[in-house]
PDB file of N, CA, C and O in Angstrom:
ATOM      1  N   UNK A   1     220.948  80.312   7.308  1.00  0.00           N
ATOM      2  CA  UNK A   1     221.542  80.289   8.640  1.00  0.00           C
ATOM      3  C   UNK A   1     223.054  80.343   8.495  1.00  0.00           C
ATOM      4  O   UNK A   1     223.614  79.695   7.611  1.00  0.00           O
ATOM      5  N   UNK A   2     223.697  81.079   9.320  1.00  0.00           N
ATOM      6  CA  UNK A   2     225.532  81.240   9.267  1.00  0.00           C
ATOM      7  C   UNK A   2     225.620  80.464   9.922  1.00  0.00           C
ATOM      8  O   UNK A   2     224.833  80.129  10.807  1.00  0.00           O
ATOM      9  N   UNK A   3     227.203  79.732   9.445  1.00  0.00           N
ATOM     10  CA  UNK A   3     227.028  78.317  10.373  1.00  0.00           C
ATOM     11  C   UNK A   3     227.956  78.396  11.075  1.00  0.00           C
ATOM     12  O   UNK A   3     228.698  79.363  10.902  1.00  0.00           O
ATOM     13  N   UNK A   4     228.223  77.581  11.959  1.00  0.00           N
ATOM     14  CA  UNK A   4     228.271  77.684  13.345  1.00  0.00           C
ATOM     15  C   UNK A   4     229.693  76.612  13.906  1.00  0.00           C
ATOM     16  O   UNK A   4     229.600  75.389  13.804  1.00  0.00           O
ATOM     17  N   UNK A   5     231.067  77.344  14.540  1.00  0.00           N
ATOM     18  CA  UNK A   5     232.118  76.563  14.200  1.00  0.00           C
ATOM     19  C   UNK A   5     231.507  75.789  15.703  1.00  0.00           C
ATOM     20  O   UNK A   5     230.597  76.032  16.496  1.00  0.00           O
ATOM     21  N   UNK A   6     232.875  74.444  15.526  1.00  0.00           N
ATOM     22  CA  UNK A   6     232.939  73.297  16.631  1.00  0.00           C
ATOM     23  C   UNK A   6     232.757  74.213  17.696  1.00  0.00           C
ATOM     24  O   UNK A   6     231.690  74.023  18.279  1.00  0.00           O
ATOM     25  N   UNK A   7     233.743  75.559  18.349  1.00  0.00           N
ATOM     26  CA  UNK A   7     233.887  75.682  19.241  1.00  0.00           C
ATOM     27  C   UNK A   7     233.018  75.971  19.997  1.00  0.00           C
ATOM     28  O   UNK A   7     232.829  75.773  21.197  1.00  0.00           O
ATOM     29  N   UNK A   8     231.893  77.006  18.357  1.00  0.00           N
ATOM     30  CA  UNK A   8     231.102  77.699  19.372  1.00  0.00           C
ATOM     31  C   UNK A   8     229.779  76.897  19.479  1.00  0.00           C
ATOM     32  O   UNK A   8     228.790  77.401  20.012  1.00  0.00           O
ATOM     33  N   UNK A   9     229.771  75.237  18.799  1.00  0.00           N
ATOM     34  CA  UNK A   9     228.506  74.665  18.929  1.00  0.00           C
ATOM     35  C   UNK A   9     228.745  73.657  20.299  1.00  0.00           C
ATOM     36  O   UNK A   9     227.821  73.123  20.913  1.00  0.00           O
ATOM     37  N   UNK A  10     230.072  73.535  20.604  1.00  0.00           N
ATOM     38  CA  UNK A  10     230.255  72.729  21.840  1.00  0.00           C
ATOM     39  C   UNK A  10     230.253  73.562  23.043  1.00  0.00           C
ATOM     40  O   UNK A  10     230.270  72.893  24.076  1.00  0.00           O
ATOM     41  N   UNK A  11     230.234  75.018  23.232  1.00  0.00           N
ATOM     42  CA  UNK A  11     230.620  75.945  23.980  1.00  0.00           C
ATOM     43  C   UNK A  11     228.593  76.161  24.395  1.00  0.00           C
ATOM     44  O   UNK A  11     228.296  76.221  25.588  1.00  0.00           O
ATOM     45  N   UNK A  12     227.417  76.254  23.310  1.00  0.00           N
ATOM     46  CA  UNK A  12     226.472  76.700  23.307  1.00  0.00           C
ATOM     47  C   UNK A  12     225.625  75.541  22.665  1.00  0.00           C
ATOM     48  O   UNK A  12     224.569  75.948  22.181  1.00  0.00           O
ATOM     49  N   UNK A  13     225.826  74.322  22.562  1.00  0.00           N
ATOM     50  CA  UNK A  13     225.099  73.054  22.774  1.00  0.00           C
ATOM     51  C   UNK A  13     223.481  72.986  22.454  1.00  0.00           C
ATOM     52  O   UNK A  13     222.856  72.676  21.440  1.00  0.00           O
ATOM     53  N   UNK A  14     223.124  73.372  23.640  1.00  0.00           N
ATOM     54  CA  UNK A  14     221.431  73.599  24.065  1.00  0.00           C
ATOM     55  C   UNK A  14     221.040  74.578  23.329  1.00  0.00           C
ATOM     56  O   UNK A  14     219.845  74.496  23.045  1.00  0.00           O
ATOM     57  N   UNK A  15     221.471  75.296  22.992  1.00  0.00           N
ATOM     58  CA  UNK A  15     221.006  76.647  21.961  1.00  0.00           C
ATOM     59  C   UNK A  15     220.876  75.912  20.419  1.00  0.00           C
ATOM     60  O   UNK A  15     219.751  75.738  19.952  1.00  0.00           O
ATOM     61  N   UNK A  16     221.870  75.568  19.797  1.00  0.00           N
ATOM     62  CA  UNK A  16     222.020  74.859  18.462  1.00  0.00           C
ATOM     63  C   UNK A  16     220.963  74.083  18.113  1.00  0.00           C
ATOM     64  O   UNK A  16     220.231  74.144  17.125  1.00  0.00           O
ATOM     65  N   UNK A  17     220.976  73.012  19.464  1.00  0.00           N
ATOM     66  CA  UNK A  17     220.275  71.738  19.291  1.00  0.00           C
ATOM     67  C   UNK A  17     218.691  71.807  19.415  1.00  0.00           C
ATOM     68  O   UNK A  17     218.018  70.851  19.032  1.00  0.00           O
ATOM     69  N   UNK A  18     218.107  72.937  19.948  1.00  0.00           N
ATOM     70  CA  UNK A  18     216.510  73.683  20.479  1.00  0.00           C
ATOM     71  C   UNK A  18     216.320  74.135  19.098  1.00  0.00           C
ATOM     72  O   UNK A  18     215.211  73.967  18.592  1.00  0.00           O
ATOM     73  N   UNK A  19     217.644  74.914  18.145  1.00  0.00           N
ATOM     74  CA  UNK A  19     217.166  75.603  17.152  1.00  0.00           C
ATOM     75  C   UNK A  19     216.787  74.164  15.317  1.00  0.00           C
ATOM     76  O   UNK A  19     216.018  74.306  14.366  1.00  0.00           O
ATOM     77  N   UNK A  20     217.712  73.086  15.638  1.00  0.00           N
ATOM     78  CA  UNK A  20     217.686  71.961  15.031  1.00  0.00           C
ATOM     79  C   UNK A  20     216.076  71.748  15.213  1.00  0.00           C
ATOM     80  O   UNK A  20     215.259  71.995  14.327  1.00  0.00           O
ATOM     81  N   UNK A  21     215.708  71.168  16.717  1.00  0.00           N
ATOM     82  CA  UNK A  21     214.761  70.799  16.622  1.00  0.00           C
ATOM     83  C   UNK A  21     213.319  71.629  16.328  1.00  0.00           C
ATOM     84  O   UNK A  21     212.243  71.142  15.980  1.00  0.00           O
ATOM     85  N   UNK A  22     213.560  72.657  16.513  1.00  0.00           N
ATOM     86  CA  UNK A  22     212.507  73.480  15.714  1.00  0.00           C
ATOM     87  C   UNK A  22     212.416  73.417  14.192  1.00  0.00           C
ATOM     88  O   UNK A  22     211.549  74.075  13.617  1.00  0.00           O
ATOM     89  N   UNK A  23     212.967  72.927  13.758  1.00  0.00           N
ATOM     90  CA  UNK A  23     213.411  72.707  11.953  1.00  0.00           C
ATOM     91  C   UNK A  23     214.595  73.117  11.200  1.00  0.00           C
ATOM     92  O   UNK A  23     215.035  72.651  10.149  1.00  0.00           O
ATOM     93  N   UNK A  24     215.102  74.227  12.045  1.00  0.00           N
ATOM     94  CA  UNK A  24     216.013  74.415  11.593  1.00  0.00           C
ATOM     95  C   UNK A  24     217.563  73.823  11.039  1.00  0.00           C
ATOM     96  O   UNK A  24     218.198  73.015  11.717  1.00  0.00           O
ATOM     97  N   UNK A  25     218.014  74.293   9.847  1.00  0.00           N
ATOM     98  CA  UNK A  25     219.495  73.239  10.002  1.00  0.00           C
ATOM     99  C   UNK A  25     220.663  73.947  10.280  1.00  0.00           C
ATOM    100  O   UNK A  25     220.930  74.995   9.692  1.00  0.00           O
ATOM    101  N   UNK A  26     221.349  73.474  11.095  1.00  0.00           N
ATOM    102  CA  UNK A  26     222.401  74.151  11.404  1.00  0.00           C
ATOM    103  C   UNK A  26     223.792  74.127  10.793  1.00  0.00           C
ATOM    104  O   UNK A  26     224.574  74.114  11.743  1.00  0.00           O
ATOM    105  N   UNK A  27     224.574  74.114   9.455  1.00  0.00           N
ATOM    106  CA  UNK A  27     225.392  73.985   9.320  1.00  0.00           C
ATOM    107  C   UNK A  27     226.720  73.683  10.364  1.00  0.00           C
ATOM    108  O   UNK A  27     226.892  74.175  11.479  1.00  0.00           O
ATOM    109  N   UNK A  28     227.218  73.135   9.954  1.00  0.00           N
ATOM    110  CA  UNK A  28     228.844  73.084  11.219  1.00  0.00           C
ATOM    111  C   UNK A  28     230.413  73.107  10.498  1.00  0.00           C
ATOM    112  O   UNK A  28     230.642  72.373   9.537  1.00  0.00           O
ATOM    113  N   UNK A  29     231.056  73.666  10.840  1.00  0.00           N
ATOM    114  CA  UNK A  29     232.373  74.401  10.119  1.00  0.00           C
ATOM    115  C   UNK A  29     233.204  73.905  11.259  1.00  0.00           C
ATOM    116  O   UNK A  29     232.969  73.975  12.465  1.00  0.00           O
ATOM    117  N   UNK A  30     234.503  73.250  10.456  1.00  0.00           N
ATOM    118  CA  UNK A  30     235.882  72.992  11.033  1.00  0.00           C
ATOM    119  C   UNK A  30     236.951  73.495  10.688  1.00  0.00           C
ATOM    120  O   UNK A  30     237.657  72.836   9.925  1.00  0.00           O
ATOM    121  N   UNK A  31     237.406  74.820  11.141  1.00  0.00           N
ATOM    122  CA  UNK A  31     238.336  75.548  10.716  1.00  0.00           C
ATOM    123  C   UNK A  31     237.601  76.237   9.359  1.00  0.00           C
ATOM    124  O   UNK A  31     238.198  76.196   8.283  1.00  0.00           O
ATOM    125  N   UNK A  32     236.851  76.597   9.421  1.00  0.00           N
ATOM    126  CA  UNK A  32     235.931  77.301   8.424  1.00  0.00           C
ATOM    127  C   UNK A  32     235.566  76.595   7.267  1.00  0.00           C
ATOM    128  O   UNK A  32     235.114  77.285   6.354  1.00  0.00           O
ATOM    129  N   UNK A  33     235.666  75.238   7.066  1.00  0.00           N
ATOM    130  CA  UNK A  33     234.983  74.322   6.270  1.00  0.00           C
ATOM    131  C   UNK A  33     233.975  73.790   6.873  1.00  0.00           C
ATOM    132  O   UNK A  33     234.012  73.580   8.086  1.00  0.00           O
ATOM    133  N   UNK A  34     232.524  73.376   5.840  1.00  0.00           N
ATOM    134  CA  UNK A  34     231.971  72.543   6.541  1.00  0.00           C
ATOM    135  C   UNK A  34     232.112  71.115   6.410  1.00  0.00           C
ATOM    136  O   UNK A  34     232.593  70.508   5.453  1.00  0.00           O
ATOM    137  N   UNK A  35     231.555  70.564   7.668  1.00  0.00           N
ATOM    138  CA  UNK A  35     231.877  69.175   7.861  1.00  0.00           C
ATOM    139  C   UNK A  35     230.625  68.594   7.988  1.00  0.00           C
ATOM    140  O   UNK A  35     230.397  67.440   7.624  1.00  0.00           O
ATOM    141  N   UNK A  36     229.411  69.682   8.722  1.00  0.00           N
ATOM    142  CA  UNK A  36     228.269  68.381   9.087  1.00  0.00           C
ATOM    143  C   UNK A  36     226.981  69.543   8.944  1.00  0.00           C
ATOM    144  O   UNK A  36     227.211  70.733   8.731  1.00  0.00           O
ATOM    145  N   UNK A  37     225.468  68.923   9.114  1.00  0.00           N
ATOM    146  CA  UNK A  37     224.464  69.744   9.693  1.00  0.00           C
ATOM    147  C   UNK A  37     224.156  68.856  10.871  1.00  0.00           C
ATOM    148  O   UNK A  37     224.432  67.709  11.223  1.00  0.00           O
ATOM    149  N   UNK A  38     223.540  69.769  11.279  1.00  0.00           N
ATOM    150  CA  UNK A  38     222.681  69.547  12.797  1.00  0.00           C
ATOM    151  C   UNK A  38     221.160  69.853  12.250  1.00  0.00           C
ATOM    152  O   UNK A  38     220.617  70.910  11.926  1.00  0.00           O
ATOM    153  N   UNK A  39     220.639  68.326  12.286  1.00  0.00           N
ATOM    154  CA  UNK A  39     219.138  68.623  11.795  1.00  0.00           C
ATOM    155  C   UNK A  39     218.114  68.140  12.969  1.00  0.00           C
ATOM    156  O   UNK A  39     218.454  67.691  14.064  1.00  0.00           O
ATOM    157  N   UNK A  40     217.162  68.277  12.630  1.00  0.00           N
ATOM    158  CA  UNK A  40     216.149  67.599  13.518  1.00  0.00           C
ATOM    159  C   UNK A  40     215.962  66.253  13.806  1.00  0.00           C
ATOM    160  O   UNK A  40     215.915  65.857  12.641  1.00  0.00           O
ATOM    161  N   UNK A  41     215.800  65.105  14.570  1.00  0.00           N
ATOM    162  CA  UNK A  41     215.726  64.087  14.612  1.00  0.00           C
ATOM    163  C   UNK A  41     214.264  63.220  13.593  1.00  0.00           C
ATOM    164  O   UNK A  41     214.167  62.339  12.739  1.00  0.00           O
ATOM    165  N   UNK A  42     213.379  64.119  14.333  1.00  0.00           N
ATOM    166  CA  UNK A  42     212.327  63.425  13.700  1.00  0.00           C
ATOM    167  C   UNK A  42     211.772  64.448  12.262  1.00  0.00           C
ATOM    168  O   UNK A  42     211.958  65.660  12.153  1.00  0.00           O
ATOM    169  N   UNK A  43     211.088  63.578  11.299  1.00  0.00           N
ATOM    170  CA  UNK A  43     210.621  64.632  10.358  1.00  0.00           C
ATOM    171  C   UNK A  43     209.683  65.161  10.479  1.00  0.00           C
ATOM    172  O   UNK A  43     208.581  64.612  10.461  1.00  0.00           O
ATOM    173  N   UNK A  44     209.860  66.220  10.614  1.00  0.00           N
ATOM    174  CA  UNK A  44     209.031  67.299  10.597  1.00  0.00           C
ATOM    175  C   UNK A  44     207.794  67.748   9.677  1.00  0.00           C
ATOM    176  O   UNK A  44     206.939  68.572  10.002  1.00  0.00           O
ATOM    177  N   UNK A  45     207.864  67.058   8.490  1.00  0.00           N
ATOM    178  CA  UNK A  45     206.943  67.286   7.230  1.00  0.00           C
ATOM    179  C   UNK A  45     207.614  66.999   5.673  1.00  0.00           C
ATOM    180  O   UNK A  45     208.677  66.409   5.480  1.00  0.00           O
ATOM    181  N   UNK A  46     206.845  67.489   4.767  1.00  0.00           N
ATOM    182  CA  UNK A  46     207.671  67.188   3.579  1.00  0.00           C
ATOM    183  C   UNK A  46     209.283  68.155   3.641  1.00  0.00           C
ATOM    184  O   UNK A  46     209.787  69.051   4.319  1.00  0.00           O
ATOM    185  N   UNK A  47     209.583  67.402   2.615  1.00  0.00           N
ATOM    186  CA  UNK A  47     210.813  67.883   1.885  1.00  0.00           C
ATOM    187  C   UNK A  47     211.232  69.400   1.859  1.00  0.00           C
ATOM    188  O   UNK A  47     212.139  70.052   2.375  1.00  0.00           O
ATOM    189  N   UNK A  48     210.159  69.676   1.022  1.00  0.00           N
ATOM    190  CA  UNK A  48     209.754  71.550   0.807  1.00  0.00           C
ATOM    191  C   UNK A  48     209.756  72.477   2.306  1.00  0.00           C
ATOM    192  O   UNK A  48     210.411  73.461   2.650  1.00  0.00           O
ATOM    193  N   UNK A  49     208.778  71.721   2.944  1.00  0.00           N
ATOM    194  CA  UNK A  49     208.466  72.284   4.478  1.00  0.00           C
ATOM    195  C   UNK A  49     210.230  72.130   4.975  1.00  0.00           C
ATOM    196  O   UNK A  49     210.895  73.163   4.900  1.00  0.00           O
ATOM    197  N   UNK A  50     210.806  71.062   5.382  1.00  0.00           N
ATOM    198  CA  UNK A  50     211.966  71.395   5.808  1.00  0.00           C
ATOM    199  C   UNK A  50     212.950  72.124   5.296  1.00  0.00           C
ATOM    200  O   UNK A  50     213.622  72.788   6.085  1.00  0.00           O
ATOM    201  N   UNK A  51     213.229  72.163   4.007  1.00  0.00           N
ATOM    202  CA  UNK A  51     213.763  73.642   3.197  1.00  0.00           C
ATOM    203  C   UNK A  51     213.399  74.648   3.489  1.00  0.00           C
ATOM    204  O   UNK A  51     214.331  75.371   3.840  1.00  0.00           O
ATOM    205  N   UNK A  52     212.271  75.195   3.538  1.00  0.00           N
ATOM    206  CA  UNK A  52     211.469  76.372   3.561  1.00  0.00           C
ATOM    207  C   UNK A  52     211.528  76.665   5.159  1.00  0.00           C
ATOM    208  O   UNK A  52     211.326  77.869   5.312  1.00  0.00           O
ATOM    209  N   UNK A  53     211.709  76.083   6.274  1.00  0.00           N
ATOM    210  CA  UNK A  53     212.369  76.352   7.378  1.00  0.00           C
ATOM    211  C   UNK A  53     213.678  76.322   7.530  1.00  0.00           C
ATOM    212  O   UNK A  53     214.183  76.900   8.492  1.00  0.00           O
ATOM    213  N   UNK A  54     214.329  75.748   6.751  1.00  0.00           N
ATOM    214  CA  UNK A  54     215.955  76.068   6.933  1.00  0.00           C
ATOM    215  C   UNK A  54     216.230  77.768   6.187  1.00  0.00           C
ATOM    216  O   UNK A  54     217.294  78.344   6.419  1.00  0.00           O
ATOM    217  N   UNK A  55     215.507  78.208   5.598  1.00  0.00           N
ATOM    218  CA  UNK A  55     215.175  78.986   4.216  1.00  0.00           C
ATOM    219  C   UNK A  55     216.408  78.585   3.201  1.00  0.00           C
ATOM    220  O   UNK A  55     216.924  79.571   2.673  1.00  0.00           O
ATOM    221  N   UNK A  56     216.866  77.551   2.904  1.00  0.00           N
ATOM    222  CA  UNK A  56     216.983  77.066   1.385  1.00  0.00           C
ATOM    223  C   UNK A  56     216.045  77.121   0.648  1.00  0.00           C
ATOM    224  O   UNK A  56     216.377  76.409  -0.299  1.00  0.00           O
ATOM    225  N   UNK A  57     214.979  77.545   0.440  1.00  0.00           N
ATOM    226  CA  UNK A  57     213.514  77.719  -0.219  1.00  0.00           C
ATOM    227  C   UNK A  57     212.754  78.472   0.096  1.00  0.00           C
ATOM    228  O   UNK A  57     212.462  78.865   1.225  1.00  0.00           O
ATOM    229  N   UNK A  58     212.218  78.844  -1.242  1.00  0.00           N
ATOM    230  CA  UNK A  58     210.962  79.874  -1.150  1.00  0.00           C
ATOM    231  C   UNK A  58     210.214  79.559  -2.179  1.00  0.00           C
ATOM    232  O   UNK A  58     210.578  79.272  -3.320  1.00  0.00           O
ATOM    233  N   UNK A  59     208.938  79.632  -1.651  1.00  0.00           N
ATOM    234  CA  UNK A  59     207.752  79.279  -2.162  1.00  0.00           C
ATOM    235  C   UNK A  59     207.938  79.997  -3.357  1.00  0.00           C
ATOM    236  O   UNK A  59     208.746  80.899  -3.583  1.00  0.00           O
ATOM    237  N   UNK A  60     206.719  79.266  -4.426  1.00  0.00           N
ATOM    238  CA  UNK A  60     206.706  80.302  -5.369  1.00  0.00           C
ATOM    239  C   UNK A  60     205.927  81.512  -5.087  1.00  0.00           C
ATOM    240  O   UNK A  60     205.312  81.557  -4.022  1.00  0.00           O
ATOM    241  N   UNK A  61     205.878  82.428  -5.846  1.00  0.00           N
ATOM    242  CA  UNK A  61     205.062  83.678  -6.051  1.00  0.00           C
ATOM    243  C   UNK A  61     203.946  83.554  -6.717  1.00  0.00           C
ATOM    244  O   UNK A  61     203.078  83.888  -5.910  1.00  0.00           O
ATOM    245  N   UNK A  62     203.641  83.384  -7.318  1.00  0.00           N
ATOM    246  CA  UNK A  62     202.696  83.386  -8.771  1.00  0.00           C
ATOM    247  C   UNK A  62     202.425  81.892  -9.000  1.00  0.00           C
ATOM    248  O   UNK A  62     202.830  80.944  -8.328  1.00  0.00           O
ATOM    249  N   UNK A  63     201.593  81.892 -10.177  1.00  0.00           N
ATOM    250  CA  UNK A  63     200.980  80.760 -10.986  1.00  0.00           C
ATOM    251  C   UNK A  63     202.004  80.832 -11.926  1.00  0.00           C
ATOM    252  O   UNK A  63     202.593  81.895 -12.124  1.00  0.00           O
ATOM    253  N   UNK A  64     202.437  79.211 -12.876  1.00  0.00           N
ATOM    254  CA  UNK A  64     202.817  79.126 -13.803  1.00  0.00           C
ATOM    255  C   UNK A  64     202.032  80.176 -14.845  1.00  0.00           C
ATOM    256  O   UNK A  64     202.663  80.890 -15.625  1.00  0.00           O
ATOM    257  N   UNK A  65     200.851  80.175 -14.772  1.00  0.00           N
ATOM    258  CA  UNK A  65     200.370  80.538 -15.831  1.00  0.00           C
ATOM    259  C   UNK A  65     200.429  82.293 -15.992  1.00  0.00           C
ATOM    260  O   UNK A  65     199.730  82.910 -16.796  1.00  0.00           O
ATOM    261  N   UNK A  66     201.244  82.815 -15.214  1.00  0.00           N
ATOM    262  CA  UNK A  66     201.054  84.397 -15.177  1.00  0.00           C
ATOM    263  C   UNK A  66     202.257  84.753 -15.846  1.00  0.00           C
ATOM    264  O   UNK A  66     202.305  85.798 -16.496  1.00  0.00           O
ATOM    265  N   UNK A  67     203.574  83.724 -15.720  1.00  0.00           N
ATOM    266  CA  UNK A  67     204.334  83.844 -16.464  1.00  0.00           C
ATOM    267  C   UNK A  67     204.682  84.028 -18.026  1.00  0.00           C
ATOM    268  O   UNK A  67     204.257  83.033 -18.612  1.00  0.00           O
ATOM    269  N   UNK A  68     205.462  85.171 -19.169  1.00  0.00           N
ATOM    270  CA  UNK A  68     205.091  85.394 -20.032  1.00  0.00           C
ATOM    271  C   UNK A  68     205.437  84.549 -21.068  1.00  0.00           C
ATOM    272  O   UNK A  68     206.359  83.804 -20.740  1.00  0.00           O
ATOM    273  N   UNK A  69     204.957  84.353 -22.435  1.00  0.00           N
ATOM    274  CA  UNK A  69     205.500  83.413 -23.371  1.00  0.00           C
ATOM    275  C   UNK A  69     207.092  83.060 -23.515  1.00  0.00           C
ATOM    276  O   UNK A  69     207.779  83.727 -22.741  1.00  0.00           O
ATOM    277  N   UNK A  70     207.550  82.489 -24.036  1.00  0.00           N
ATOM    278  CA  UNK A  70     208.902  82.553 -23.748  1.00  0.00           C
ATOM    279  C   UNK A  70     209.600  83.380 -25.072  1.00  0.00           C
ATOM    280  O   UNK A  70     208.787  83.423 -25.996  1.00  0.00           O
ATOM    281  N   UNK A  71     210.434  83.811 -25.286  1.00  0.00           N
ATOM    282  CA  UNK A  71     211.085  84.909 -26.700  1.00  0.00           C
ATOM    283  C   UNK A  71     211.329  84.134 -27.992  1.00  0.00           C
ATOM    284  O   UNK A  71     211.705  82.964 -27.930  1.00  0.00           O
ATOM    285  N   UNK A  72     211.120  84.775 -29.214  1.00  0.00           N
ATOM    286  CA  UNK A  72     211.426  83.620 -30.457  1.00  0.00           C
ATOM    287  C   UNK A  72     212.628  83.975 -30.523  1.00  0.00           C
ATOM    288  O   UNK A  72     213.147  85.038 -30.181  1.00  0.00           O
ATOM    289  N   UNK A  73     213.157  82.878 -31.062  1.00  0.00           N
ATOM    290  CA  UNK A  73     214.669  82.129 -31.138  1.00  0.00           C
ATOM    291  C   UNK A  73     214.821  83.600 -32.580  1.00  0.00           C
ATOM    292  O   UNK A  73     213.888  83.853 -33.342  1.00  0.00           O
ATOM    293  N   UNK A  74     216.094  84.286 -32.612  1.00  0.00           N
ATOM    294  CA  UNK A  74     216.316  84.453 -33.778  1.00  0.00           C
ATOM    295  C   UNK A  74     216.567  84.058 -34.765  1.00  0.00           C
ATOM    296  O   UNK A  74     217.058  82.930 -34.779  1.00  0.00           O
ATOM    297  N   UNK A  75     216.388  84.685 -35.920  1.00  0.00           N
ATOM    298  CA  UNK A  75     216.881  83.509 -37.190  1.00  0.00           C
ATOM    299  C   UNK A  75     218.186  83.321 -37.499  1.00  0.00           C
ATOM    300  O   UNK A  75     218.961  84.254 -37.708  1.00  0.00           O
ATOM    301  N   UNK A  76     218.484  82.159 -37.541  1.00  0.00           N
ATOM    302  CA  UNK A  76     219.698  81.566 -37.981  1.00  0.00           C
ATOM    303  C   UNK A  76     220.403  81.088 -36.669  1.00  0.00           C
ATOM    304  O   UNK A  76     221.605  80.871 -36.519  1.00  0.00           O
ATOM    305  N   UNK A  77     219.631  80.997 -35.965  1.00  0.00           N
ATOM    306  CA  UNK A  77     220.415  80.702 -34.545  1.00  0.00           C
ATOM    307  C   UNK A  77     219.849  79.048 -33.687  1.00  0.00           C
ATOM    308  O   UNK A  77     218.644  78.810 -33.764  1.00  0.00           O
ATOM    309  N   UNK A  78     220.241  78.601 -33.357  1.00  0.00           N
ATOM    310  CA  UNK A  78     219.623  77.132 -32.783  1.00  0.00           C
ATOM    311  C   UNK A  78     218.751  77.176 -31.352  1.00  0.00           C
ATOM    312  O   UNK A  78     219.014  78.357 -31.124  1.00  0.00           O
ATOM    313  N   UNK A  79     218.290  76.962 -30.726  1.00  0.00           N
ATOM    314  CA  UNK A  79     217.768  76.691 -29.554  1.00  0.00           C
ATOM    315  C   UNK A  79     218.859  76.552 -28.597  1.00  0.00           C
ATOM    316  O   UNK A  79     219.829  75.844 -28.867  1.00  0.00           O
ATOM    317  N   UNK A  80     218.765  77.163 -27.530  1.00  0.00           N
ATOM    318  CA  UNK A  80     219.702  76.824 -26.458  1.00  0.00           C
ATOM    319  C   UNK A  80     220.063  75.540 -25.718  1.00  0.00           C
ATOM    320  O   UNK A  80     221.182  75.259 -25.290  1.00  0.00           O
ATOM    321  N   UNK A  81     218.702  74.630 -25.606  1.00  0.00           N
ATOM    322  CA  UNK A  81     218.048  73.325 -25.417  1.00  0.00           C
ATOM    323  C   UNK A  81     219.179  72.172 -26.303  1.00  0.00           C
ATOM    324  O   UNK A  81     219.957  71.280 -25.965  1.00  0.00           O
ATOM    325  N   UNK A  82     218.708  72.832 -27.658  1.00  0.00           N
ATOM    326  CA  UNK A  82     220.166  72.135 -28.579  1.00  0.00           C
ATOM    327  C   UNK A  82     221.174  71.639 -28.745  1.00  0.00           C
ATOM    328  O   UNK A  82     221.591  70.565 -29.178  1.00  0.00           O
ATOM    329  N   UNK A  83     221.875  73.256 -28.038  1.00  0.00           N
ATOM    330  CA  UNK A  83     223.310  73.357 -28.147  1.00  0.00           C
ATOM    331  C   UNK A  83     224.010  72.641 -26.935  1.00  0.00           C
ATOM    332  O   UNK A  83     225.029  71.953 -26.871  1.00  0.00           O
ATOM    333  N   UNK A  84     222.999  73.093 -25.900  1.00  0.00           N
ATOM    334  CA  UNK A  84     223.157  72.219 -24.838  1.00  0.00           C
ATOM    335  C   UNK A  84     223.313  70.688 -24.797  1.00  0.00           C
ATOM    336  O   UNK A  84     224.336  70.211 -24.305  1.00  0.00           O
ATOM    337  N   UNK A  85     222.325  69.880 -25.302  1.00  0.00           N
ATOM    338  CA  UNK A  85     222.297  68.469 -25.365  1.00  0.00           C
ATOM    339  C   UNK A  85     223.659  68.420 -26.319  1.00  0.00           C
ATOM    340  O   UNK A  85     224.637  67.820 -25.873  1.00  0.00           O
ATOM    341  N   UNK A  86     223.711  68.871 -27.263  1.00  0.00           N
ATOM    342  CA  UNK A  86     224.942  68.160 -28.497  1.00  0.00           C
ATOM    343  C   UNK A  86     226.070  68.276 -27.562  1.00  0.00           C
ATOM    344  O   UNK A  86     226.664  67.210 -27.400  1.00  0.00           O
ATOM    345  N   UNK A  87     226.595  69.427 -26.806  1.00  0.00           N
ATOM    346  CA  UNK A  87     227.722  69.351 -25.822  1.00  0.00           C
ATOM    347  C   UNK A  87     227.640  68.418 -25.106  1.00  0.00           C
ATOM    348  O   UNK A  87     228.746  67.901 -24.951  1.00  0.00           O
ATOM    349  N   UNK A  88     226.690  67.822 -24.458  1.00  0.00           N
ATOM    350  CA  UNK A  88     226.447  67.029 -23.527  1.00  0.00           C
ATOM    351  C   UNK A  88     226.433  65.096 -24.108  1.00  0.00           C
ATOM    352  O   UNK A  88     226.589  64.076 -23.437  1.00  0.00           O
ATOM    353  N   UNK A  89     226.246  65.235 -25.196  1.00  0.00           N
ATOM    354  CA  UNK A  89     227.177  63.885 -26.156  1.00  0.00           C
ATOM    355  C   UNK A  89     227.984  63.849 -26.475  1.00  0.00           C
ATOM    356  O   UNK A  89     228.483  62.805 -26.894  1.00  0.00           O
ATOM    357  N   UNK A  90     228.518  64.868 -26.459  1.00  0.00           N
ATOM    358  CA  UNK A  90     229.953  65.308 -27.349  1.00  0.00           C
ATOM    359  C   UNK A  90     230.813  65.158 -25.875  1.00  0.00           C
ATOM    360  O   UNK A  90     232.027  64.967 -25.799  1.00  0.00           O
ATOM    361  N   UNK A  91     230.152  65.252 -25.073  1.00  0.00           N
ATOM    362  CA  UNK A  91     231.214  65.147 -23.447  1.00  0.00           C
ATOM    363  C   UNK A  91     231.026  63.352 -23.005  1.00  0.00           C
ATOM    364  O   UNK A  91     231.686  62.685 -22.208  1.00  0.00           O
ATOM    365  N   UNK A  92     230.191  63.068 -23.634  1.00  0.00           N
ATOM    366  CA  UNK A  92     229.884  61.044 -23.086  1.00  0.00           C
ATOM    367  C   UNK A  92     230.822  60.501 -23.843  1.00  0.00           C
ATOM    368  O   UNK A  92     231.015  59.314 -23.580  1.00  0.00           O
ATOM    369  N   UNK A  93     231.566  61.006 -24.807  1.00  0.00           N
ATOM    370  CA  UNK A  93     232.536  60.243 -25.795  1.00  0.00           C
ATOM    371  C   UNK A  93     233.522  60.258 -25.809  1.00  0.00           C
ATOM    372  O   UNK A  93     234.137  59.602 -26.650  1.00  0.00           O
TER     373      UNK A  93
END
């Protein structure tokens, strides 16, 4: 959803707030930053379900299992998994 400045959510109110309560979220921009959403009051369903109506989400496609093996590491080279974590101690210190 493009979001929607002060002027034109105070100018068109009832429109915003009908589209909130259908599930939708409405972002809100102050001088072209945002500042807030406009969500629904009550919940609507899970977590996923309210993403997936804002469309921040999309379902998956497929089964895990259709997905292909993953590639062998070349030789002489470390795991990405690895290199990752050692940076990530090497940044706690």
């Amino acid at each position: 959803m493009e979001p929607v400045g002060i002027r034109e959510l105070r100018q068109h109110a009832s429109r915003y707030v009908a589209m909130a309560k259908a599930g939708q979220r409405v972002p809100v921009t102050e001088r072209g930053k945002l500042v807030a959403y406009l969500v629904p009051a009550e919940d609507t369903g899970t977590l996923l379900e309210s993403l997936a109506a804002s469309g921040d989400y999309a379902p998956p496609a497929g089964a895990i299992d259709d997905l292909l093996p993953p590639s062998s590491i070349p030789q002489g080279r470390r795991p990405l998994s690895e290199v990752v974590t050692e940076l990530r101690d090497a940044e706690r210190w």
